[in-house]
NUDREN-541359 format. One record per residue (C-alpha): residue in one letter; x, y, z. Coordinates in pm, 1 decimal. Each point is the difference from the previous one (the first is absolute). Layout:
N
SITE  code         u         v         w
SITE     A         X         Y         Z
...
REM end
This chain:
343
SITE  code         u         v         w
SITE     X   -2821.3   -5650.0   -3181.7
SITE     X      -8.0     195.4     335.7
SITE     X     237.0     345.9     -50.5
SITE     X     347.4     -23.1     207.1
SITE     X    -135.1     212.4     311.7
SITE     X     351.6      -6.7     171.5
SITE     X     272.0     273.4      97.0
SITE     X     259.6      69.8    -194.7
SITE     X     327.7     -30.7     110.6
SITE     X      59.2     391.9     -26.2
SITE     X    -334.2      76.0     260.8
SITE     X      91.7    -332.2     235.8
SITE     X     401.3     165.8       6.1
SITE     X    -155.0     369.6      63.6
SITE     X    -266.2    -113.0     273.3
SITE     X     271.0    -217.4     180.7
SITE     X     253.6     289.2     -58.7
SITE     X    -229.0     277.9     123.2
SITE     X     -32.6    -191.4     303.5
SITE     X     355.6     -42.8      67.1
SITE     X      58.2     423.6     -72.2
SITE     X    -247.6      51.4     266.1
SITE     X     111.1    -190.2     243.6
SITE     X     376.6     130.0     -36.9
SITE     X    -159.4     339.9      11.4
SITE     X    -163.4     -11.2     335.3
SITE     X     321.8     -85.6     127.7
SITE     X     121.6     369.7     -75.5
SITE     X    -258.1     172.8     152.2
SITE     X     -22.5     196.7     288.2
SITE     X     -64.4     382.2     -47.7
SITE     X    -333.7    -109.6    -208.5
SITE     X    -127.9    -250.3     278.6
SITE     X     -81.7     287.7     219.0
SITE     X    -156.7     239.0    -274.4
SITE     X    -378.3     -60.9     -42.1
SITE     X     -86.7    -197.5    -340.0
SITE     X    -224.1     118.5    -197.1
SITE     X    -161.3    -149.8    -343.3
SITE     X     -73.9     212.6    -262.8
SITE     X    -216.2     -96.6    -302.3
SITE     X     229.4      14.2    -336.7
SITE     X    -323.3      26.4    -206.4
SITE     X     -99.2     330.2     115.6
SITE     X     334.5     234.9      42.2
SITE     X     343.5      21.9      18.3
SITE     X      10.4     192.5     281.0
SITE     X    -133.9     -72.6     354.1
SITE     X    -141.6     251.6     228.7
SITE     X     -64.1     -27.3     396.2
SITE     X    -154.0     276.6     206.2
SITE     X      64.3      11.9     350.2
SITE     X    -244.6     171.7     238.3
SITE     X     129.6     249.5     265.0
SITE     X     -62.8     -15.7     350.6
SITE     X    -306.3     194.7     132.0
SITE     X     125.2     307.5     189.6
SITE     X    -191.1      77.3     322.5
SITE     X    -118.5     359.0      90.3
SITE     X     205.0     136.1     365.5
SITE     X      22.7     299.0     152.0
SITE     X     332.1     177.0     107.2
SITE     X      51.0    -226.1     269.5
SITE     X      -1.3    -292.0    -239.8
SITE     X    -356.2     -94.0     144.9
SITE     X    -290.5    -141.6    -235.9
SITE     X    -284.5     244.2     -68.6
SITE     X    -331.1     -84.0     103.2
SITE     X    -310.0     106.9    -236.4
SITE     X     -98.8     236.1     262.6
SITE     X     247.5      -1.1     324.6
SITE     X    -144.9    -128.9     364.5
SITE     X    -321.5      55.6    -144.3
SITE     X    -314.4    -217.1    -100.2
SITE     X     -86.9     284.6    -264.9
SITE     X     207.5    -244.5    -234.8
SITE     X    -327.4    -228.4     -68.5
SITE     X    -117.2      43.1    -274.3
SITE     X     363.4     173.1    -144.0
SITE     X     193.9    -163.9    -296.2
SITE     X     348.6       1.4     -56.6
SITE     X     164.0     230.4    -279.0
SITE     X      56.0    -294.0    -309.1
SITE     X     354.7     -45.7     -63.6
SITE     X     138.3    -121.5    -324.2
SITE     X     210.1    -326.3     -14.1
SITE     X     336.0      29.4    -195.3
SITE     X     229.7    -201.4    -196.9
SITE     X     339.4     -94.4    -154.7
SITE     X      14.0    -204.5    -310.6
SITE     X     306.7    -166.6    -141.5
SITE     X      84.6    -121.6    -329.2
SITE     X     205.7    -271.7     -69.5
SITE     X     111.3     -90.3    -351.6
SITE     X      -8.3    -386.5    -149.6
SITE     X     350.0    -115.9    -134.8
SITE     X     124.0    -273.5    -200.4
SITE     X     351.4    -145.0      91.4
SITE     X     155.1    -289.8    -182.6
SITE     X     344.4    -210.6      28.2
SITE     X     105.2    -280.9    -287.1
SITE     X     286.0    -236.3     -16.8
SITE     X      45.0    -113.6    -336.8
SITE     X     102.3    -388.6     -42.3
SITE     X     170.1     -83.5    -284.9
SITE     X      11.6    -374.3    -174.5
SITE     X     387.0     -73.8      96.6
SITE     X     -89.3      91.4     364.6
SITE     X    -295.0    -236.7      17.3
SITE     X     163.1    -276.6    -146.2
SITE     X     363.6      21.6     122.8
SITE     X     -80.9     203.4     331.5
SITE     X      67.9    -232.5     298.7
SITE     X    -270.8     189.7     229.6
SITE     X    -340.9      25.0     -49.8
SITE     X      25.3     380.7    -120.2
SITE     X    -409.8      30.0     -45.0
SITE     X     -79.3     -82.8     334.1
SITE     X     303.8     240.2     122.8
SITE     X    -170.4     277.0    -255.5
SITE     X    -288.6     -52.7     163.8
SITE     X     131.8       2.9     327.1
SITE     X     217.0     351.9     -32.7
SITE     X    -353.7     142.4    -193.8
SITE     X    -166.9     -66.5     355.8
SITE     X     292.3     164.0     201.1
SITE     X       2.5     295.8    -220.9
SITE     X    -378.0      50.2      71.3
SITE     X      43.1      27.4     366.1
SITE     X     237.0     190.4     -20.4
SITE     X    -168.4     285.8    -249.9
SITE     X    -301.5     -42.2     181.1
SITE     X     195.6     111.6     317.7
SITE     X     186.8     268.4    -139.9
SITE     X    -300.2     147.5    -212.4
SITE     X    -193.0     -12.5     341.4
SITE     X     260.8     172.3     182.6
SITE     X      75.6     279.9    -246.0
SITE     X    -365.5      81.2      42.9
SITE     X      65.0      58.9     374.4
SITE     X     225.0     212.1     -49.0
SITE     X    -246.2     266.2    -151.6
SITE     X     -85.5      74.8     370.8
SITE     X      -7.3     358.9      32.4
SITE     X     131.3    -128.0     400.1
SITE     X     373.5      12.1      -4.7
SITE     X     232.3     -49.1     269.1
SITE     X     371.4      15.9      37.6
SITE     X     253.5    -114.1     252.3
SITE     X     198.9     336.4     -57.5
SITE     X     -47.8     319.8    -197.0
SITE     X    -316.9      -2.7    -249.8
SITE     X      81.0    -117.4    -314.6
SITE     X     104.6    -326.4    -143.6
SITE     X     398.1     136.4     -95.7
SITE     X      27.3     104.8     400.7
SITE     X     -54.8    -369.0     172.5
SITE     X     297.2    -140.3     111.2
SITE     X     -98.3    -128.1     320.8
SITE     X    -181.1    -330.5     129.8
SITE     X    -376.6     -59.7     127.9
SITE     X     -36.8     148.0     353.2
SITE     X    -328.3     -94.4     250.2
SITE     X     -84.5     374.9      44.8
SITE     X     -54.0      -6.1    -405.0
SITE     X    -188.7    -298.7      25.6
SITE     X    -195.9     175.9     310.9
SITE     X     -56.5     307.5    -219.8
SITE     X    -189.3    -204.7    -336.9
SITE     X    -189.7    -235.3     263.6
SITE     X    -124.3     339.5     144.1
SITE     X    -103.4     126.0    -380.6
SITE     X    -195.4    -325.2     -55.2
SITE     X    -196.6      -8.4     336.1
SITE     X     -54.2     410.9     -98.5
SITE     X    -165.2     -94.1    -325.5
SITE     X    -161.8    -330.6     182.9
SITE     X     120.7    -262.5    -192.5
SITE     X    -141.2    -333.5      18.1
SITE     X     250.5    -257.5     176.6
SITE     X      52.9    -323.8    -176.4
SITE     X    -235.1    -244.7     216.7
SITE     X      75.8    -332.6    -191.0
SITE     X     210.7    -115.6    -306.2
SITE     X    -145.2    -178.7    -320.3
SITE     X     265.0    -189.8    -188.2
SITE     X      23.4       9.2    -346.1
SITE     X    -148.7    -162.4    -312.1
SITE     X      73.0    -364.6      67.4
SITE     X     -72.6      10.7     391.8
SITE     X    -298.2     230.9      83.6
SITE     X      67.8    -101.2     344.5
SITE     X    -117.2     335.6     268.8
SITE     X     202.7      22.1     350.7
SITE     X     -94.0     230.7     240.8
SITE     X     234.8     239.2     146.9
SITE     X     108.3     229.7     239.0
SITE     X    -110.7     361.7     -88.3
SITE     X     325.3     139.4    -207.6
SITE     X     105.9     194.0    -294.6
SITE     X     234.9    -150.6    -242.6
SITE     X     349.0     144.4    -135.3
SITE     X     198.4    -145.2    -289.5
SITE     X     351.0      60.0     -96.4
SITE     X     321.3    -138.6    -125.3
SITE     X     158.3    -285.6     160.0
SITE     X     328.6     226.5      45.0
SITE     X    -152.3     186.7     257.9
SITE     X     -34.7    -315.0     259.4
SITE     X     290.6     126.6     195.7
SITE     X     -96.8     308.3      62.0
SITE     X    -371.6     -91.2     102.2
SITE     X     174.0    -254.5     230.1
SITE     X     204.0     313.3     168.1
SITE     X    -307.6     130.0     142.3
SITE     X      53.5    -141.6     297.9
SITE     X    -275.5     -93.8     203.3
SITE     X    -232.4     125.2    -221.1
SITE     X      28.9    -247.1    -247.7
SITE     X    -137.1    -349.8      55.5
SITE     X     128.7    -235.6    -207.8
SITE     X    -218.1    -294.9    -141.7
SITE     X     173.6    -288.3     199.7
SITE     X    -146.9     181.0     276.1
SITE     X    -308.2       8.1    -119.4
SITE     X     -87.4    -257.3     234.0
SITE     X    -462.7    -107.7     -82.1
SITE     X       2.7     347.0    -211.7
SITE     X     -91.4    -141.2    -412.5
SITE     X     301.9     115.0    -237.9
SITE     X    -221.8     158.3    -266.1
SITE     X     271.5     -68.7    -277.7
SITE     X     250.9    -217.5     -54.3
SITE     X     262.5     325.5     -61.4
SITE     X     -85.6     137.8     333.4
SITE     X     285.8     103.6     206.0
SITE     X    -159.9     138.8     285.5
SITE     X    -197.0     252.4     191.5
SITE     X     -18.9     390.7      97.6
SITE     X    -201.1     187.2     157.3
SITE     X    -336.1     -36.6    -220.8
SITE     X     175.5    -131.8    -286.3
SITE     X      91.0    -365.6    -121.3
SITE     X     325.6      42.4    -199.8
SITE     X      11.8    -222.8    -322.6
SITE     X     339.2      -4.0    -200.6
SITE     X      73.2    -102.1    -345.3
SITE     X     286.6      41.3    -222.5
SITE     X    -263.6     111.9    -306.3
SITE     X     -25.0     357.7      89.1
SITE     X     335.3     105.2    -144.1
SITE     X     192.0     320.3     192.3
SITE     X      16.8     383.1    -219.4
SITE     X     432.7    -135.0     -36.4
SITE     X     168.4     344.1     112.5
SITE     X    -304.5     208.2      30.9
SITE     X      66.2     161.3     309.6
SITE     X     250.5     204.1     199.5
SITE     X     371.2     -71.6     103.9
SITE     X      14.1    -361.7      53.0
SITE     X     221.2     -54.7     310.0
SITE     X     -92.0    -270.3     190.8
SITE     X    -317.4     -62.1    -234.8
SITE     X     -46.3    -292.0    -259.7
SITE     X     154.9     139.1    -348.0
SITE     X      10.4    -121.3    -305.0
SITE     X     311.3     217.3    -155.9
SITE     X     105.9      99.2     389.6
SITE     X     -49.4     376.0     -57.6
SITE     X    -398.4      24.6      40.7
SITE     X    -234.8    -206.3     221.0
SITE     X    -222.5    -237.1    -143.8
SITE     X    -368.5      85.3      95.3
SITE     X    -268.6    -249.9      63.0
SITE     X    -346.1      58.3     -28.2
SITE     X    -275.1    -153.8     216.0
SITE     X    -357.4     -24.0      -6.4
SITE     X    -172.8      46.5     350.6
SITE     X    -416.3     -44.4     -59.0
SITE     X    -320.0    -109.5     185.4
SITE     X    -270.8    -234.2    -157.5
SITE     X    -180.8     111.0    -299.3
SITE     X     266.5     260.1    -121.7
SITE     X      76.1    -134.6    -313.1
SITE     X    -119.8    -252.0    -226.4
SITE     X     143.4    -223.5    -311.6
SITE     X    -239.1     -42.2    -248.6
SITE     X     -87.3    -358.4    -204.3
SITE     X    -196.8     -99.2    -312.4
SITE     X    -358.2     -96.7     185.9
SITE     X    -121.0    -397.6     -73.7
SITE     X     325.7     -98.8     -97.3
SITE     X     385.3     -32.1      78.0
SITE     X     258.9     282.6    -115.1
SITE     X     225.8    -197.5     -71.1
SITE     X     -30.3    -210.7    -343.8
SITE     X     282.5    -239.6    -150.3
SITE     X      96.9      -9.7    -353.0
SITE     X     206.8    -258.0    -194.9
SITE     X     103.1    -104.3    -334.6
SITE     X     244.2    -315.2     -47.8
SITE     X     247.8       2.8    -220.9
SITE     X     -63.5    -184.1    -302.8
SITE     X    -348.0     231.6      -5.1
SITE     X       9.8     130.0    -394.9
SITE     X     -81.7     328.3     -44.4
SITE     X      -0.3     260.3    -267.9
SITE     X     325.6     179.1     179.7
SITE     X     143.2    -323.4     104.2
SITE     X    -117.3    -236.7    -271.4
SITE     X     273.5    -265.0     115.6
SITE     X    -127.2       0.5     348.6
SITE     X     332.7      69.0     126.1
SITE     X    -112.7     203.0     323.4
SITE     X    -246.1      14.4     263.0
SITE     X     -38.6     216.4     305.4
SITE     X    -130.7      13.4     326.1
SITE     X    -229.0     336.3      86.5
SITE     X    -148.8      88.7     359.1
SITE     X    -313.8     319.8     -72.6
SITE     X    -175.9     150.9     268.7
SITE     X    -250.3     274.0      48.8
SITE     X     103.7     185.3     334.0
SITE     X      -7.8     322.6     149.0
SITE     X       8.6     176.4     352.4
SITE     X     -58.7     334.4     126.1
SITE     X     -35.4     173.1     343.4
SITE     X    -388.0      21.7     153.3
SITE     X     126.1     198.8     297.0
SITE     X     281.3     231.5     -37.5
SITE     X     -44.0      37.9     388.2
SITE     X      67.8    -323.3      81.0
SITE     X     266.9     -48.5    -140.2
SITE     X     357.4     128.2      81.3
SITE     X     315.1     -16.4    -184.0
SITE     X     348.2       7.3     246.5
SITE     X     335.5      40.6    -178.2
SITE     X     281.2    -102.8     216.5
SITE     X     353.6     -75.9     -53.0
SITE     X     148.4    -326.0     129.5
SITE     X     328.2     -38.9     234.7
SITE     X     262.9    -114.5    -245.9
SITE     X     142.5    -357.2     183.4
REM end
């Protein structure tokens, strides 16, 4: 007799389930659609490293002019150049392991009105978004490249985004010749690639729409984008080089600046201070497991014995994933802490 080659119920409930976390997941991300993806192969190291080479330098004089081998002259036949050496930066970034479980008792599977495995499985997808967000954007924040709206530290900041700030880190990345976001690749269930406008891209909390709208006519809203592509569906708009996308996932430091007056506050004696993320193409990357998905389901229904549970009396619900990200340009990328106008 043939042997019973068919799923079990477990591996058909975690493929379908896996599926569904994914998909939920995509819908939280933003910061990570714009840092590059890179796979890294889980059978070789924990830890990732990507070298960046740096820009040749070329020789001038005190004018600023190149150097010829041998000026005005055709003596230079014949003449090499003096070798130069080419340099590097290497970063590390470190593997990690993150995990969320619902546990799903008996009573609540038979008595529960809702379908609480597929709403497990559903909150398990939302939570990965939104750790794979915040883990991305806490590794921005290691820029060296710090800006503030006032004074120059975080617990001075008490007042909101101005253009000549914005002016002032477009300036720093065209100094350290960033590379300007050309087109947009969505995510991991839409690889779709739209070209775009030359731009940098800024991200920041969604409190801070009011105050990006009181820049006049410097901002440019997206209903006035008119042919332009949106390259996310969080954009708000447009200055200067930068396209602005806001989110409510990048939490603000809750009384971590100065007096609050007219500033956001969460107790009303110290401003709230929100941190934003201004960076070209290539200055940052999140890092996968390569030849397969991060993200891996895992289920046991109650009425599963076990040697702890020997009744079968719970089961749970459990979203893993391998994920990491880490700057590959500290140039490139900016952090801006600004408070927001309190309304």
């Amino acid at each position: 007799m043939p042997a019973n080659t068919r799923a079990t119920e477990a591996q058909r409930t975690n493929v379908i389930a896996a599926g569904e976390m994914l998909a939920r997941k995509d819908m939280q991300l933003c910061l990570c659609e714009f840092f590059d993806k890179t796979p890294m192969d889980m059978h070789k190291a924990s830890t990732l490293k990507l070298r960046r080479y740096l820009p040749p330098t070329v020789n001038v004089d005190a004018a600023g002019k190149p150097v010829a081998l041998v000026e005005g002259s055709f003596e230079a036949a014949g003449v090499n150049p003096d070798f130069d050496l080419l340099t590097h930066e290497d970063y590390e970034i470190a593997m990690q392991i993150y995990a969320k479980s619902y546990k799903i008792t008996e009573e609540v599977t038979c008595y529960a009105e809702d379908d609480v495995r597929k709403e497990a499985t559903i909150a398990i997808g939302e939570w990965a978004g939104y750790m794979e967000e915040l883990v991305a954007y806490h590794a921005g924040l290691a820029t060296t490249h710090k800006y503030y709206t006032n004074g120059t530290a975080t617990n001075q900041v008490n007042t909101a985004i101005t253009s000549q700030l914005l002016s002032k880190v477009e300036r720093s990345l065209m100094a350290e010749k960033a590379v300007h976001f050309k087109k947009f690749t969505t995510g991991q269930t839409n690889y779709k690639t739209t070209p775009v406008p030359a731009t940098f891209v800024l991200v920041g909390h969604t409190d801070l729409k009011y105050d990006f709208e009181s820049l006049g006519d410097k901002w440019k809203p997206v209903e006035s984008y008119g042919a332009q592509t949106v390259i996310h569906e969080f954009e708000a708009g447009s200055t200067g080089a930068f396209r602005v996308i806001l989110t409510p996932n990048f939490p603000a430091v809750a009384d971590g600046g100065g007096a609050a007056g007219a500033m956001k506050s969460t107790s009303g004696a110290n401003a709230d201070v929100y941190r934003m993320l201004a960076f070209g193409q290539r200055a940052a990357s999140v890092v996968t497991p390569k030849g397969k998905k991060g993200m891996k389901a895992l289920i046991v229904q109650p009425d599963t014995p076990s040697p702890v549970d020997p009744a079968g009396r719970n089961g749970f619900v459990t979203g893993k994933e391998h994920f990491a990200a880490g700057i590959t340009n500290t140039a490139w990328i900016c952090e801006i802490q600004a408070a927001a106008t309190n309304l």
